[in-house]
N, CA, C and O of each residue as an XYZ file, in Angstrom:
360
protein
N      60.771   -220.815     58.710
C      62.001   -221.523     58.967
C      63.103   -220.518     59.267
O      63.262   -219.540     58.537
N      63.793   -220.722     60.229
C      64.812   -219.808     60.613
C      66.453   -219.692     59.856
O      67.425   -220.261     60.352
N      66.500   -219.179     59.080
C      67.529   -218.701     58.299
C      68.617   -218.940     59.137
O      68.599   -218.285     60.179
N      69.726   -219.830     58.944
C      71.280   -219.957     59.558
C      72.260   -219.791     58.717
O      72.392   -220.152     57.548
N      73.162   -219.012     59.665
C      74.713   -218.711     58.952
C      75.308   -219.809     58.142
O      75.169   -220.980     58.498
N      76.107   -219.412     56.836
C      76.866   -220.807     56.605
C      77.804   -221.504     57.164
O      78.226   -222.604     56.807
N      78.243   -220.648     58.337
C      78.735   -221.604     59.278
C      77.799   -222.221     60.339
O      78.565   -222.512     61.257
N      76.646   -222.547     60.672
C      76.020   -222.854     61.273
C      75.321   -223.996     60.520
O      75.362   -225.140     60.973
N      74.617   -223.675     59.268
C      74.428   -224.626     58.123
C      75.453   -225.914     57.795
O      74.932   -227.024     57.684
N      76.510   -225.815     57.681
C      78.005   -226.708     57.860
C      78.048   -227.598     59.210
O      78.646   -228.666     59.338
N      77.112   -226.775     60.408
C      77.885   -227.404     61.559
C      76.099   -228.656     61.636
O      76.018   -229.766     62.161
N      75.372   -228.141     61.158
C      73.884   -229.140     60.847
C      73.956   -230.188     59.893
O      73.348   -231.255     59.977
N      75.003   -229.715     58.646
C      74.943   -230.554     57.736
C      76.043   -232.054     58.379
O      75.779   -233.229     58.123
N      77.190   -231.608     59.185
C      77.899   -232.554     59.265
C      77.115   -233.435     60.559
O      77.198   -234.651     60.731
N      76.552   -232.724     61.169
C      75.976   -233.697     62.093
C      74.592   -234.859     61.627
O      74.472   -236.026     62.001
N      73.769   -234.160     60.810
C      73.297   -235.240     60.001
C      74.381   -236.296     58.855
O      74.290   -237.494     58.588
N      75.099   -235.534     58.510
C      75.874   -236.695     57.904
C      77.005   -237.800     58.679
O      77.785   -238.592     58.150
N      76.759   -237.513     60.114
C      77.563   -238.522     60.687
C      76.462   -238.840     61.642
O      76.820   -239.107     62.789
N      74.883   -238.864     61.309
C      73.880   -239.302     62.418
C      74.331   -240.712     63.055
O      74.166   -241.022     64.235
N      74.934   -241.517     62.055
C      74.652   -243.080     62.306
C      75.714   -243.879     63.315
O      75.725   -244.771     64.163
N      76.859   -242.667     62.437
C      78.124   -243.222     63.875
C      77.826   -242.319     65.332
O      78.068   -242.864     66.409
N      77.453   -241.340     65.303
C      76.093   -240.275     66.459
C      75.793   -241.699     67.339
O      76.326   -242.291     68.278
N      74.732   -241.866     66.545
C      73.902   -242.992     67.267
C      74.199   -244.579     67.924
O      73.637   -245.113     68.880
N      75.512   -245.220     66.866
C      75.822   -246.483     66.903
C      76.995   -245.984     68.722
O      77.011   -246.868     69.578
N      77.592   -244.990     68.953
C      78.720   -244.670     69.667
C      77.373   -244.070     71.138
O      77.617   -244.330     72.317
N      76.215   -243.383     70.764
C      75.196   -243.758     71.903
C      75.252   -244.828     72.565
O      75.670   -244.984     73.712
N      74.590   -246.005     71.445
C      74.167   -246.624     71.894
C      75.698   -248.175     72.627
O      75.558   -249.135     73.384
N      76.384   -247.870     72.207
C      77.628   -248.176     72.835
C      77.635   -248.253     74.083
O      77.667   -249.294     74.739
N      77.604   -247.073     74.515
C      77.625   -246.049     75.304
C      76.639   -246.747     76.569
O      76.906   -247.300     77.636
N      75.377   -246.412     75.849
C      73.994   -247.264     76.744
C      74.334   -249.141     77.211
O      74.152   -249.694     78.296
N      74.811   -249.654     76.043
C      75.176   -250.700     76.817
C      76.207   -251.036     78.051
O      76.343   -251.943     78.872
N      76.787   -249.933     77.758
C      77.840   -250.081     79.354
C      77.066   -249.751     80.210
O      76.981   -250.439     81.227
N      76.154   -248.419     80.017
C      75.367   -248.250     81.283
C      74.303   -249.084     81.763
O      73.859   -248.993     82.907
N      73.778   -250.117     80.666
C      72.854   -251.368     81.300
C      72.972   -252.288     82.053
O      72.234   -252.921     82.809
N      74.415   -252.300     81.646
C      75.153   -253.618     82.549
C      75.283   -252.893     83.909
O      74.741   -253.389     84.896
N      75.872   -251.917     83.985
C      75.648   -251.412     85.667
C      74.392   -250.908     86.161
O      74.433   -250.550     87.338
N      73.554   -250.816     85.714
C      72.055   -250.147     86.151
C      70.856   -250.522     86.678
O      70.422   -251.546     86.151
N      70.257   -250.120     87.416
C      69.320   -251.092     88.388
C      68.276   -250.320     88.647
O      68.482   -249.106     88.679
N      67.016   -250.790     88.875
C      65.768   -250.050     88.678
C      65.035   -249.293     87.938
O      64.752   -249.663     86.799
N      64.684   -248.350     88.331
C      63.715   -247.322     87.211
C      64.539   -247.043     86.010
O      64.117   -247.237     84.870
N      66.234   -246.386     86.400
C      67.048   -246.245     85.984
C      67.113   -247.569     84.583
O      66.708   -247.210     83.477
N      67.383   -248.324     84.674
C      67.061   -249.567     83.487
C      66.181   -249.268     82.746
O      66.562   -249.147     81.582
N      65.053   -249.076     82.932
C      64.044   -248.773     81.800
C      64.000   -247.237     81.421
O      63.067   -246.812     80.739
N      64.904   -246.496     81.818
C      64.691   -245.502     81.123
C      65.927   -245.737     79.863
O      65.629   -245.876     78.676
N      67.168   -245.747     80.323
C      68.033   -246.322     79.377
C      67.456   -247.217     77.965
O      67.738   -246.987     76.789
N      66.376   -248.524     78.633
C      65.949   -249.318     77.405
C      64.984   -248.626     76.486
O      64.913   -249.018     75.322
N      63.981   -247.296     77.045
C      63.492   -246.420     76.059
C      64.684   -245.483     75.017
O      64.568   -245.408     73.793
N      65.541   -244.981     75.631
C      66.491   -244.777     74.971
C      67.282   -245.659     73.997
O      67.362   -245.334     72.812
N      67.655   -246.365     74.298
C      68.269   -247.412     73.106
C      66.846   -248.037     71.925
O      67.068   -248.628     70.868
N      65.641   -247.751     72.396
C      64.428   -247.721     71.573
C      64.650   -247.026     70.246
O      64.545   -247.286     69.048
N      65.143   -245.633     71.325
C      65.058   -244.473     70.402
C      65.565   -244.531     69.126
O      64.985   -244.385     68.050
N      67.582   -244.937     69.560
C      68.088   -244.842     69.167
C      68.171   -246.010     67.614
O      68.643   -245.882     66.484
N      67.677   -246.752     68.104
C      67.602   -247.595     67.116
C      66.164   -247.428     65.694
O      66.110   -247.624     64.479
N      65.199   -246.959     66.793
C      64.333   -245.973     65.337
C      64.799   -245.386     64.293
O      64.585   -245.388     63.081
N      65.756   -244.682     65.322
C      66.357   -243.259     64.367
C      66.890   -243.794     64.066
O      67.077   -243.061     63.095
N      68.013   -245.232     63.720
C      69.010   -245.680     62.225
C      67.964   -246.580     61.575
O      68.316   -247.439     60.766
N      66.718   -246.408     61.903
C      66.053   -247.364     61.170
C      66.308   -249.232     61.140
O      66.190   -249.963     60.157
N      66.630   -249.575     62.363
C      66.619   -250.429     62.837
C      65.413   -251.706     62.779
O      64.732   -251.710     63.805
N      65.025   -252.802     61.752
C      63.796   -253.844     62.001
C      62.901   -253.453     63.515
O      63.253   -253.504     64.693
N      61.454   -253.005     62.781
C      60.457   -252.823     64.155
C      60.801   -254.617     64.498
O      61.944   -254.566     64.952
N      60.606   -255.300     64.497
C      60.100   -256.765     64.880
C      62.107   -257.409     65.736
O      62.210   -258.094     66.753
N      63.125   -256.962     65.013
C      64.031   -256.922     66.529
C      64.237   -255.944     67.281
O      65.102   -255.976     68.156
N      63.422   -254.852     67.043
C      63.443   -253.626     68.314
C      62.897   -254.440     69.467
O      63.389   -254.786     70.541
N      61.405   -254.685     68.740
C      60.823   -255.443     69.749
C      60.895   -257.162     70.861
O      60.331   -257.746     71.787
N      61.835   -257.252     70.049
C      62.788   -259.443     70.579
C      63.821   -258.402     71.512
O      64.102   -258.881     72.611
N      64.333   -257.242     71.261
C      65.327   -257.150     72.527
C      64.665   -256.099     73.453
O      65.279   -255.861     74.493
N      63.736   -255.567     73.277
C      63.173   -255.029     74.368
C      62.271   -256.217     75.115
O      62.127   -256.181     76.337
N      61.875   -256.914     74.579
C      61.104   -258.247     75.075
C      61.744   -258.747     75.993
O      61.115   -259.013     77.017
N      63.458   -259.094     75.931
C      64.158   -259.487     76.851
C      64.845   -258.975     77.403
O      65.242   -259.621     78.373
N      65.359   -257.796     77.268
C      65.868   -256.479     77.732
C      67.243   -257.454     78.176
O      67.354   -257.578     79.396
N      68.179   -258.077     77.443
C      69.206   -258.619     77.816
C      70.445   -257.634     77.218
O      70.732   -257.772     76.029
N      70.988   -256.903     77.818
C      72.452   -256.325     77.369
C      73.487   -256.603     76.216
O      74.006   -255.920     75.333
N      73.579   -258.548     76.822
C      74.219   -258.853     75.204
C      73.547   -258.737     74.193
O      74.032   -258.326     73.139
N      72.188   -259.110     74.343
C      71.515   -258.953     72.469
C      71.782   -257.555     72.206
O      71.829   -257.282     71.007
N      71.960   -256.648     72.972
C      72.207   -255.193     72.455
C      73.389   -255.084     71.757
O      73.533   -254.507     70.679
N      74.419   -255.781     72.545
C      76.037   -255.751     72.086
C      76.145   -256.180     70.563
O      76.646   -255.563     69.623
N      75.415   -257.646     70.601
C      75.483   -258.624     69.137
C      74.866   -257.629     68.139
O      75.142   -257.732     66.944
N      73.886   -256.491     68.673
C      73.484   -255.806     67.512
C      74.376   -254.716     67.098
O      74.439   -254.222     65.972
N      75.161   -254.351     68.294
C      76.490   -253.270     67.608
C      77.200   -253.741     66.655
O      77.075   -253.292     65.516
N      78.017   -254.667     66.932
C      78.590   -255.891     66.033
C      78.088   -255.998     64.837
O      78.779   -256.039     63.819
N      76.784   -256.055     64.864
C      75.683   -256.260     63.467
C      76.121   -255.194     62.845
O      76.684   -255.291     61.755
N      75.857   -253.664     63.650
C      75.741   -252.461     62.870
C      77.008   -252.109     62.047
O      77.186   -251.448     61.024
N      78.042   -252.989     63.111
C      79.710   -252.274     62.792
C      79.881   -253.310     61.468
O      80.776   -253.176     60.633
N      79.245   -253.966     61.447
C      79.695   -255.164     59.725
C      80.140   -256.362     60.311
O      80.381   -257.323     59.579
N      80.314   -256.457     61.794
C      81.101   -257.552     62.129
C      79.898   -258.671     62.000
O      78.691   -258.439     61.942
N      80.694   -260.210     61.965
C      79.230   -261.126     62.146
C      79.292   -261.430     63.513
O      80.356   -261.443     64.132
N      77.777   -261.769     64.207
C      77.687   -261.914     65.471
C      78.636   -263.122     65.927
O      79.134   -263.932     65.145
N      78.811   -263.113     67.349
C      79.512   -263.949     67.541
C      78.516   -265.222     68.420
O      77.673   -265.060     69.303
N      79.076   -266.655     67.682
C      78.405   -267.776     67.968
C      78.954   -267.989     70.199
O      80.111   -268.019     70.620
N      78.083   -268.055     70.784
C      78.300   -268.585     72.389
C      78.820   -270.223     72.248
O      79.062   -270.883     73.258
């Protein structure tokens, strides 16, 4: 294992300790780019937001209901989810 400075150690520790807002501000991020995106381009994005949702430990069984439909808003309603808000009724 490669030995790091304690300033380097500090700059690892804070980034694991803010993995989740990291990831929730990704995947933000990815939903703007779904809504404009078209072709191959689309499914690479929806492996990515895969990802991203592994890594906060996200339910396997709604990873898989919104990749099933690959719809943008169910992505949004799940930010909402993540941020504490309750989804919003259509």
């Amino acid at each position: 294992m490669t030995d790091y400075s304690p300033y380097q150690r500090k700059i690892i520790d804070r980034y694991y300790k803010n993995l989740d807002a990291i990831k929730h501000q990704q995947l933000s991020e990815l939903a703007t780019e779904l809504y404009l995106s078209e072709g191959k381009k689309t499914d690479r994005l929806w492996k990515r937001v895969e990802g991203s949702l592994r890594k906060l430990e996200f339910p396997e069984s709604r990873i898989a209901h919104l990749l099933a439909k690959r719809d943008p808003a169910l992505l949004v309603g799940i930010l909402g989810e993540l941020e504490g808000r309750p989804p919003e009724k259509p």
